[in-house]
N, C-alpha and C positions, 0 to 999 in steps of 0.2 A: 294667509293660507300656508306658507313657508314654515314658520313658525309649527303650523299644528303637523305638520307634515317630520318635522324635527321631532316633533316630542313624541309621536304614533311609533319612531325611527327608537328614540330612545330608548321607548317601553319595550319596543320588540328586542333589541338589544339586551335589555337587564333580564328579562324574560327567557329569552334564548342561551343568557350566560347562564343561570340558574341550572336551567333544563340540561344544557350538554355540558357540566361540569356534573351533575346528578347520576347520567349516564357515563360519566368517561371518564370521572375523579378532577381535579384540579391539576394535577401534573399533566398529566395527558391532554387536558382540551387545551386547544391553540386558537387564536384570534381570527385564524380562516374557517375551524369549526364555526363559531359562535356570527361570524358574518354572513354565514350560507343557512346559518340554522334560523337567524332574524331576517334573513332575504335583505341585507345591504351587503355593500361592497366592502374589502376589505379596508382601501380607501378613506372610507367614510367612519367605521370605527375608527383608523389610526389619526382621523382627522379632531375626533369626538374624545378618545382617549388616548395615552401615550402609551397604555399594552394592557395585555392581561392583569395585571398585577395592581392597574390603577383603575380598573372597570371592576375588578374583586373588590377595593379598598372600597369602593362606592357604595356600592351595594352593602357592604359591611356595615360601612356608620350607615348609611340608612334605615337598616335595620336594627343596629344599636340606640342609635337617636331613639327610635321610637319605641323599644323597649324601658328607655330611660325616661322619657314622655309619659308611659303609662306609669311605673316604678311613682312617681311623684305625684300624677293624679289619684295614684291609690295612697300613696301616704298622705296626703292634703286630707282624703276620707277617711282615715284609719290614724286618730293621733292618742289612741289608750292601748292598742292590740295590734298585733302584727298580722294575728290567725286570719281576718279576713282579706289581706291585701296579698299577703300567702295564698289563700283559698284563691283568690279570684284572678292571681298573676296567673298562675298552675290552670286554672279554668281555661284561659283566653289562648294560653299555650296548646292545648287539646284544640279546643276549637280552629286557631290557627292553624294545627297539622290537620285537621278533618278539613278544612277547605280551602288551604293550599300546600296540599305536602310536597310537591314541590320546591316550594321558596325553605317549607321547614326541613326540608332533608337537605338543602344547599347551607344553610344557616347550621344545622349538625354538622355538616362536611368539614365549612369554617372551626371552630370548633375546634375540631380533633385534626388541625392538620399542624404538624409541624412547624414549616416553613411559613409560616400566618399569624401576625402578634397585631394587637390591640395595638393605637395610637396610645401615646402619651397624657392626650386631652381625655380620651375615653379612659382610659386606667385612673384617671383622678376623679372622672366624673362617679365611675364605677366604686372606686370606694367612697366618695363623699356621700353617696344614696346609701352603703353599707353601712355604714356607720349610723348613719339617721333611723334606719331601719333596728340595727341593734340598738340603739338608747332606748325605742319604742319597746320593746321586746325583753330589754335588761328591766325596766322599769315596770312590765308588765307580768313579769316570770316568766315570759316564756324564752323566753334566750337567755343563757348562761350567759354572766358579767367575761366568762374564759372562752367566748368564741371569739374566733379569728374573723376579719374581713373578710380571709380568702376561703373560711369555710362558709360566711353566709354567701359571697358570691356564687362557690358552687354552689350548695345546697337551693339558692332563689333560683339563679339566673341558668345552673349546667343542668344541674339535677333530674328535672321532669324531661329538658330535653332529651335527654339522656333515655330513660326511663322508655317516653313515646317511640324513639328511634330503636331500642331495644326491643318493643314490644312490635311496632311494623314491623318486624324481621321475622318477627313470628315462628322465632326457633324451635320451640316446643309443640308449633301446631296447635295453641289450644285458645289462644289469647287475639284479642283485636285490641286498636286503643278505640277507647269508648270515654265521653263524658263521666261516665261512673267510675275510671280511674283519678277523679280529681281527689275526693276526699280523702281514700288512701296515702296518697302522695304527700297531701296535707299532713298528716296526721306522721308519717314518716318524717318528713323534712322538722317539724315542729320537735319529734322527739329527740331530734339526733341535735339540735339546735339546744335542746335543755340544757 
């Protein structure tokens, strides 16, 4: 029973880090935010992590991992064409902010912060999937043999983020993010990739 009690403790934890760095930025939230905002002590976070900084990194490859997880189940399906693994990355992305925009606007945050860099393991994984992605793509015409790693990294993985988090903000008043922004995006990422 400990155990499940631990992991309930966890989730509210990752949960609650997400939420009060969403509201207060990452500079700003503190580990007695994020203790009172999951209902544990602060005790027990510094028991479970060594500070903000290593409950951020968590969360981080967590959510990296398993964008790299899907990155591979779509190219195991897609080994003549990039356009659908594109298409369907970009999909899962929408989908993902429509039902947790939450985790996806903590994941934006990351992102665009400064003080915030990718492990070493993840920057090799991240290009080794680039790479495999562009031979598909070079091979296929639709990726110039003269793209950069670091521009299909944006373009796959910043890109749409980008794009959704621009569009929740709803600066013009006119726009929502809808499923029906996938194939635009598609079709954008692809060209700018020629």
């Amino acid at each position: 029973m400990a155990r499940k009690i631990d992991e309930d403790k966890i989730v509210r934890i990752k949960e609650a880090t997400m939420q009060t760095i969403v509201e207060n930025g990452i500079e700003d939230t503190t580990i007695a935010m994020i203790a009172k905002n999951a209902g544990v002590s602060g005790g027990y976070l510094y028991r479970t992590y060594k500070g903000k900084q290593d409950l951020i990194n968590e969360l981080y490859y967590d959510k990296v991992t398993s964008l790299y997880k899907e990155l591979e189940f779509l190219l195991a399906l897609n080994q003549t064409s990039v356009r659908p693994l594109i298409e369907s990355f970009i999909q899962n992305r929408v989908i993902y902010f429509l039902n947790e925009p939450i985790a996806s606007k903590f994941f934006y945050q990351l992102l665009h912060n400064e003080n915030f860099s990718a492990t070493e393991d993840i920057k090799y994984k991240s290009a080794e999937l680039m790479e495999r992605i562009k031979n598909i793509g070079v091979k296929s015409g639709e990726i110039s043999a003269n793209t950069t790693v670091y521009q299909l990294h944006y373009h796959i993985l910043i890109y749409a983020v980008d794009f959704i988090n621009f569009t929740r903000k709803n600066i013009f008043g006119q726009q929502e993010v809808t499923i029906n922004d996938v194939k635009s995006l598609t079709e954008n990422i692809l060209k700018i990739l020629k």
